[in-house]
C-alpha positions as CSV (number, residue, x, y, z in Angstrom):
1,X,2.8,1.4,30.5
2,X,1.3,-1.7,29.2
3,X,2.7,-3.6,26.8
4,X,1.5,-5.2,24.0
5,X,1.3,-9.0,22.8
6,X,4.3,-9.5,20.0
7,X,2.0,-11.0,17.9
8,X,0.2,-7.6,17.3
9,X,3.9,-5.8,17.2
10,X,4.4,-8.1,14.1
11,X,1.6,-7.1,12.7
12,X,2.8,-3.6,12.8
13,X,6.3,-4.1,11.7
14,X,4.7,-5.9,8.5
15,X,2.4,-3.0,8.2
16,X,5.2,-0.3,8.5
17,X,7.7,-2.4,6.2
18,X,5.1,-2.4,3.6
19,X,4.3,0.9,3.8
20,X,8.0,2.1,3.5
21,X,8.0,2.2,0.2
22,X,7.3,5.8,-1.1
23,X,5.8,4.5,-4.4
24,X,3.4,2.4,-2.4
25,X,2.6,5.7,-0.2
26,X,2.0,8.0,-3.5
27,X,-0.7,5.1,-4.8
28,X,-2.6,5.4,-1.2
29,X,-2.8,9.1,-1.7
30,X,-3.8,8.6,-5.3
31,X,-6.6,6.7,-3.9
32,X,-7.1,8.6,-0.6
33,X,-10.3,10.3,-2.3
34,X,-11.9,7.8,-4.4
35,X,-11.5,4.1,-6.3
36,X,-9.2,4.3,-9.3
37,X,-7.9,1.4,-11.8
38,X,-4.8,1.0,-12.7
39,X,-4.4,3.6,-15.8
40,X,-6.0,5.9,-13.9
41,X,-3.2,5.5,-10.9
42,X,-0.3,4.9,-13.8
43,X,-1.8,8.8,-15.3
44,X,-1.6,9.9,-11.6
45,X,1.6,8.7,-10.3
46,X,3.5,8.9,-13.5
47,X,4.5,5.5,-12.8
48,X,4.5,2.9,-15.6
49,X,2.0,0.3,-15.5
50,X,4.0,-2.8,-14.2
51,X,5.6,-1.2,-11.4
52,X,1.8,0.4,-9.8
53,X,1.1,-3.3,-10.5
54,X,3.6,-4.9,-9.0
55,X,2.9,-2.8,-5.5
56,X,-0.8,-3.2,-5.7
57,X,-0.2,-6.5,-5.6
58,X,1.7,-6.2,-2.5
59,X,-0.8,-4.1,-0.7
60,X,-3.0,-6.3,-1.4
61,X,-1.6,-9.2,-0.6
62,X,-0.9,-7.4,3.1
63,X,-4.6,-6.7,3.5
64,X,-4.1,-2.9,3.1
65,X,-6.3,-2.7,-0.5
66,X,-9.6,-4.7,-1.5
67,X,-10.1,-5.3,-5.3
């Protein structure tokens, strides 16, 4: 088997940690099918506003969402 550099295992440990966060998860489906603001993901997740905010922000701070 070949291995891979640590570097890219990092990468996706980071990935996976963010991404073990089933609020974060239900917000990736909401948007699985097209672009949504924030409302529109609070309406879907039943979520309330600062907590979708607080874990877009996250996402995209990880590189996982574009603005």
């Amino acid at each position: 088997m070949k291995s891979m550099p640590y570097e890219t295992l990092d990468l996706m440990a980071g990935r996976f940690k963010i991404l073990s966060e089933p609020m974060r998860l239900k917000i990736l489906h909401s948007l699985h099918d097209h672009e949504m603001n924030v409302q529109q993901i609070v309406e879907e997740t039943g979520a309330n506003q600062a907590n979708v905010s607080k874990h877009l922000g996250i996402m995209f701070d990880a590189g996982i969402l574009k603005r």
